[in-house]
C-alpha positions in Angstrom: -87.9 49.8 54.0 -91.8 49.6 52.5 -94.1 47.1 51.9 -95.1 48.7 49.1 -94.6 45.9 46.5 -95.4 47.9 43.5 -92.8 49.7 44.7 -90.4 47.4 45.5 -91.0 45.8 42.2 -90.5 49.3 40.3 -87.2 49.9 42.2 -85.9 46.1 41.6 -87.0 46.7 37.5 -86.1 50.5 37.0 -84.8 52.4 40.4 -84.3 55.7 38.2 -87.5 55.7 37.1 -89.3 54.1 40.2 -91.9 56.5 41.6 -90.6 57.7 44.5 -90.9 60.7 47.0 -88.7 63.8 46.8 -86.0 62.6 49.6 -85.9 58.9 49.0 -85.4 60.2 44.9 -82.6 62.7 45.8 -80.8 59.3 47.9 -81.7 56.6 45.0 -80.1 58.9 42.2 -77.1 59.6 44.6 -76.6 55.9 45.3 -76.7 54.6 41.6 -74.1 57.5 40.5 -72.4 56.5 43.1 -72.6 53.1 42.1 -71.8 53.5 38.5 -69.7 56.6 38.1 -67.6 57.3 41.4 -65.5 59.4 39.4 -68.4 61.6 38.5 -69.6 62.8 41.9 -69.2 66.4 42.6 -70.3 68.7 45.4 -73.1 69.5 43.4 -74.2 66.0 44.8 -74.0 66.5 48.1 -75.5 69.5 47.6 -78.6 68.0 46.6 -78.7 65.5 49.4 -78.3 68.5 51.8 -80.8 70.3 49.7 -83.4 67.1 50.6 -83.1 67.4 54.4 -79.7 65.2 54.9 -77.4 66.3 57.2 -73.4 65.5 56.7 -74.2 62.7 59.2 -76.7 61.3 56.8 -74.6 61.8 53.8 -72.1 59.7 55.0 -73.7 57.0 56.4 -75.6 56.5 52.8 -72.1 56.6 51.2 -71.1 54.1 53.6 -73.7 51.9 53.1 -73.6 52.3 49.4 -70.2 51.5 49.2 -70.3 47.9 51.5 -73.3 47.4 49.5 -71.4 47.2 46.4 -68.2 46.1 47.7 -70.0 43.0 49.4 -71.9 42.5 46.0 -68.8 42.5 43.5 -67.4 40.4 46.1 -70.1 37.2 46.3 -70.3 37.7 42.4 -66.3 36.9 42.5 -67.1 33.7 44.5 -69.6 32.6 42.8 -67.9 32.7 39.8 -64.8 30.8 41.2 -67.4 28.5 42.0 -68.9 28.1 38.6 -72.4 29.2 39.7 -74.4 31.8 41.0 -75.0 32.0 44.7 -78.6 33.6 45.2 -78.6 32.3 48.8 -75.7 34.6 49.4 -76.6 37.0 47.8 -80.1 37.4 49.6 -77.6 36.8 53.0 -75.6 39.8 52.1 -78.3 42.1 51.4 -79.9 41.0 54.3 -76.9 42.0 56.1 -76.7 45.4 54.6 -80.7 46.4 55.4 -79.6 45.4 59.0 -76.5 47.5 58.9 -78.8 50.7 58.1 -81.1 49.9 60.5 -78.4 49.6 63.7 -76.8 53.0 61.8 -80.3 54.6 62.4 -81.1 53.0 65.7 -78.0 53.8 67.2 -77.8 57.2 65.8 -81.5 57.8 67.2 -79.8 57.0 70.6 -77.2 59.5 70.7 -79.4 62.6 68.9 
């Protein structure tokens, strides 16, 4: 996480074109393809991640994370539509849940390196 608001700020308005450095680009891009084209992803994309530094480790646990991410998201959109509103408190709940998801993932996998 930053506290780079101008950052933050560019990669709530335009993550694809948010100025970022090399590694966090490389994990960005793979996350929104992943995101929006599933069916698109090829090797060529992990090789890219590998080529910034990731390991397979790495790989997965951002594939993991992107994928509860936007499972958890699709799913408070269903319920707040059931509900005839939009849920913005639940939303921020769920996201908050996923930046502490990453976190343990990385403390945790600090432990055992």
């Amino acid at each position: 996480m930053t506290k780079n608001d101008d950052l933050l700020a560019a990669l709530e308005h335009d993550p694809a074109s948010a100025p970022l450095e090399p590694r966090a680009r490389v994990l960005v891009d793979y996350a929104i393809k992943l995101t929006r084209a599933p069916q698109a992803m090829t090797e060529a994309d992990i090789k890219a991640l590998r080529a910034a530094g990731l390991s397979d480790v790495a790989i997965h646990d951002a594939a993991a994370i992107v994928a509860y991410f936007n499972w958890l998201n699709r799913r408070i959109w269903e319920l707040s539509q059931q509900q005839g509103q939009k849920r913005s408190e639940e939303r921020f709940a769920a996201f908050a849940d996923v930046v502490n998801v990453f976190k343990e993932t990385e403390i945790n996998r600090q432990k055992f390196l």
